[in-house]
C-alpha positions in Angstrom: 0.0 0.0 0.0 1.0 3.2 -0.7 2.0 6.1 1.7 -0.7 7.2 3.7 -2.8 4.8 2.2 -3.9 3.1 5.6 -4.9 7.1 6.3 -6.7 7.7 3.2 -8.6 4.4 3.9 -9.1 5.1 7.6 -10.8 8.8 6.7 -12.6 6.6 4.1 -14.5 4.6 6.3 -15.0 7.4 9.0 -16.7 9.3 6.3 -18.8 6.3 5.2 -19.7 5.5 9.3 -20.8 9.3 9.6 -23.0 9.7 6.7 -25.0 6.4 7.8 -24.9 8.0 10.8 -26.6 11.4 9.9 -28.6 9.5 7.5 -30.2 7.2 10.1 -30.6 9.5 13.1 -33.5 10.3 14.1 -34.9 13.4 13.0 -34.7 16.6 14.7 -32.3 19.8 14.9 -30.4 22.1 16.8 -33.9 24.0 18.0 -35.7 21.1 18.8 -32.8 19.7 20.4 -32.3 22.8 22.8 -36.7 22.9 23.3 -36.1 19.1 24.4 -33.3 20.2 27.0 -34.9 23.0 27.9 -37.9 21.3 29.4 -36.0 18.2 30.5 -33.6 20.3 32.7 -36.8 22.7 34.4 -39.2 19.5 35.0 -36.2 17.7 36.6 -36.4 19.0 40.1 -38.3 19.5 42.5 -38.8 16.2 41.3 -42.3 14.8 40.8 -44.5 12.3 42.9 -44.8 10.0 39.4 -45.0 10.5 35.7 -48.3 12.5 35.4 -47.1 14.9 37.9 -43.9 15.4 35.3 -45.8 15.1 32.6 -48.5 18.1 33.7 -44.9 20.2 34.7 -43.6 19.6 31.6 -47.1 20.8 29.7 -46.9 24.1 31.9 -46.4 26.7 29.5 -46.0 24.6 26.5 -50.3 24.4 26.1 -50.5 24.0 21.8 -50.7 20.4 20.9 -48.9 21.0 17.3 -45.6 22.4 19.3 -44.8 20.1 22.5 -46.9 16.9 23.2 -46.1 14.1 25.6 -46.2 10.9 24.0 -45.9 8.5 26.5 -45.7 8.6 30.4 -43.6 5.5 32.2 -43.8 5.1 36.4 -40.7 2.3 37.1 -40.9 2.9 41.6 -37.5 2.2 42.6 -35.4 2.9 45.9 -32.7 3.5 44.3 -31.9 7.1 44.1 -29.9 6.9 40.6 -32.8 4.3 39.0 -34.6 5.6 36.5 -37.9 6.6 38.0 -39.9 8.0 35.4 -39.7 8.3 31.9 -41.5 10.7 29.3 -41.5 10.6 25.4 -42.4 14.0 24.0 -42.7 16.0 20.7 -41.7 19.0 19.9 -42.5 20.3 16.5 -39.8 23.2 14.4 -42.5 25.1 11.9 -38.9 26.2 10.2 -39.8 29.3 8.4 -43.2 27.9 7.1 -44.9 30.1 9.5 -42.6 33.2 8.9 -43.9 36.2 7.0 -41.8 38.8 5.1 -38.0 38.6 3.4 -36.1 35.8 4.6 -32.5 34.8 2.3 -33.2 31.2 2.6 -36.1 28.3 3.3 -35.8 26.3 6.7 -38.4 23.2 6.3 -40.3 22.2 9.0 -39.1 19.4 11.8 -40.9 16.8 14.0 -38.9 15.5 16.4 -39.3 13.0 19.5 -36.9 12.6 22.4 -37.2 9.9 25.6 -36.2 11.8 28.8 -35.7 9.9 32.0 -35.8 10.8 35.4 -34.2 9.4 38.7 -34.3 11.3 42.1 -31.5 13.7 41.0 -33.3 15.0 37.7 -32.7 14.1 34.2 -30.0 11.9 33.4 -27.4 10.8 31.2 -26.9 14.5 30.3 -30.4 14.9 29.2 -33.3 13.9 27.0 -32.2 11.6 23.7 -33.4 12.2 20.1 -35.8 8.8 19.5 -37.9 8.3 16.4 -41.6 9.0 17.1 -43.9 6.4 17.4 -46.1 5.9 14.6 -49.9 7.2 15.5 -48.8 8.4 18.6 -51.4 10.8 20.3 -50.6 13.3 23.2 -51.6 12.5 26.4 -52.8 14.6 28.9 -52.2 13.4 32.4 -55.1 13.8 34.8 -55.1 17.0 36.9 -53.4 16.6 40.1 -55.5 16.1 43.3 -54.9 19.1 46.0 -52.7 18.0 49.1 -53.4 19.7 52.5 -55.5 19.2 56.0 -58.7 20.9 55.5 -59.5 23.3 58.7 -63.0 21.2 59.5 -59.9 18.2 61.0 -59.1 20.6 64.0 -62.2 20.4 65.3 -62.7 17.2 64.8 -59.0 15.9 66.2 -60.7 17.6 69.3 -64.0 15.8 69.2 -62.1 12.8 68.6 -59.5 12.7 70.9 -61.8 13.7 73.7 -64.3 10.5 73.0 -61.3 8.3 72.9 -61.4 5.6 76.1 -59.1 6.7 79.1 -55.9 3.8 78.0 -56.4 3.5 74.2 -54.2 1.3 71.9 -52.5 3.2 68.9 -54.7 0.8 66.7 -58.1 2.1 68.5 -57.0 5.6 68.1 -55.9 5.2 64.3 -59.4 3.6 63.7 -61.4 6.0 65.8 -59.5 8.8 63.7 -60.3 7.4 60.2 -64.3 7.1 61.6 -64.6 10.5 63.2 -62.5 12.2 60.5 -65.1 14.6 57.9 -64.9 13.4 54.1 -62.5 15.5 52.1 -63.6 18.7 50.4 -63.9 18.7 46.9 -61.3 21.2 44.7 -63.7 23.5 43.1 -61.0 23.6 39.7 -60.3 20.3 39.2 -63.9 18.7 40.7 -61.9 16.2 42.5 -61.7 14.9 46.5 -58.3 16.6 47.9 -56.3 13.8 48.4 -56.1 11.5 51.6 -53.6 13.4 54.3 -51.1 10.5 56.1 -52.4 10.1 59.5 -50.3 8.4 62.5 -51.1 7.9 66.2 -48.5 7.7 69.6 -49.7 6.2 72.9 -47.7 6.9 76.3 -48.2 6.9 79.6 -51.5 7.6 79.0 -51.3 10.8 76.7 -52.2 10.4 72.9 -50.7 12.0 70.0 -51.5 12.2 66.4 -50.9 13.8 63.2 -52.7 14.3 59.7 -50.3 15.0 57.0 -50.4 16.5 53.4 -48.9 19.3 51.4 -46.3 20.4 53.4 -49.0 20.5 56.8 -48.9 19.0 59.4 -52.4 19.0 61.7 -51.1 18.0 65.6 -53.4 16.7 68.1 -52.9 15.6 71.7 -54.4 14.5 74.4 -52.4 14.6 77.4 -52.5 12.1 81.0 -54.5 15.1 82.7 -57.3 15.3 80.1 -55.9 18.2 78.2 -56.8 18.1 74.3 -55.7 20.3 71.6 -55.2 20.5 67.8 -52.8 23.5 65.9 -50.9 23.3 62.6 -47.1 23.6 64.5 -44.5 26.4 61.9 -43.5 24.2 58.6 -39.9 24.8 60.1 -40.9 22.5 63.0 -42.4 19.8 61.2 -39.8 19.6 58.2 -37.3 16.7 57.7 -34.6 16.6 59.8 -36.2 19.1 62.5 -38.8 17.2 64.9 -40.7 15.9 62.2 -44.5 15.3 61.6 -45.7 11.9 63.4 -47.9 11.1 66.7 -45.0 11.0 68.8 -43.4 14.2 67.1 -47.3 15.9 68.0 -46.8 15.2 72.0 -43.0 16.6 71.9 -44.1 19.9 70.1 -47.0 20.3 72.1 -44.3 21.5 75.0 -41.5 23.1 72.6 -42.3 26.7 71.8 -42.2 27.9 67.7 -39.5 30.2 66.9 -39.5 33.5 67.1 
């Protein structure tokens, strides 16, 4: 072989490897590809409860079909905080200068791409969403509307009414149950017609005083009832209840009942 022969024949085949490669992608451009980022990187954290809640986050703002549709929602629970939790296929359409009006020096045609985003607890990964062929008769999806978290005001009244009926030396069992009968039905969200959804409730029994706890949103209802008959219900400071400050639980509700809020 000649002189830089091996060379010649090595650009050869790189050449021959990138043009099948461009020629096979799938399609989309540098627009598309920075909308696909875009929305990957923002819906990425605060992560989401499951795929419809990153489905509706990706949708906010993005609200015409022809531009940015989600394709296809995937839930895949792990523990694992690098797993792959959730996974969205979306399109997002490039109208080129179809669209345009006025004098333009050259013709940009339009572009339909797709690209599969996956989620773990950390945000998007593998340095973001990847360019995928869409689907053939693919429709959008549009993920339910999310039910409202929260403790509705009517449960402080009725922690009271419930911890006061409660027998004098009650098991954490009998209080849970007498909690889920004597709680009211959730209100309904006026927007989205649908029950708030169920707060996390949890009881403590010791030495005869009772705590518990109704859980949602970020609140945190406390209830006790203490050894000399004392009852009360409050919603204790966010900073109070948080993770990793006394926390939100029956036994949490009879240490803040006796630990002042910050000033």
């Amino acid at each position: 072989m000649k002189p830089g022969g091996k060379t010649a024949l090595a650009a050869a085949v790189l050449a021959v490897v990138a043009a099948g490669y461009f020629m096979t992608r799938p399609d989309g451009n540098s627009d598309t590809d920075e909308k696909a980022r875009q929305v990957a990187e923002r819906i990425g954290y605060p992560r989401g409860t499951d795929g419809n809640d990153y489905a509706r986050s990706a949708l906010h703002g993005n609200t015409d079909q022809k531009y940015f549709a989600v394709l296809e929602i995937t839930d895949s629970p792990v523990t694992d905080p690098e797993k792959v939790r959730v996974s969205l296929l979306f399109r997002v359409y490039d109208p080129g200068t179809t669209e345009s009006t006025g004098f333009r020096l050259w013709d940009e045609d339009p572009v339909t791409a797709c690209y599969r985003a996956d989620f773990n607890h950390y945000g998007v990964t593998d340095g973001g969403p990847d360019r995928v062929r869409c689907p053939d008769g693919a429709r959008p999806i549009v993920p339910p509307p999310a039910q409202r978290t929260g403790v509705p005001e009517s449960y402080v009244e009725a922690f009271k009414t419930v911890l006061t009926a409660l027998p004098p030396t009650p098991t954490q069992d009998e209080v849970l149950a007498a909690l889920r009968a004597g709680l009211p039905p959730m209100p309904v969200d006026p927007e989205t017609k649908l029950p708030w959804k169920e707060p996390r409730l949890d009881a403590f029994v010791k030495d005869g005083a009772v705590g518990i706890i109704a859980g949602g949103g970020g609140d945190c209802l406390n209830g006790v009832r203490l050894a000399n008959g004392t009852v009360e219900a409050w919603h204790p400071p966010r900073v109070q209840t948080q993770p990793g400050e006394i926390g939100c639980s029956g036994q949490s509700a009879l240490v803040l009942y006796a630990t002042p809020p910050p000033h």
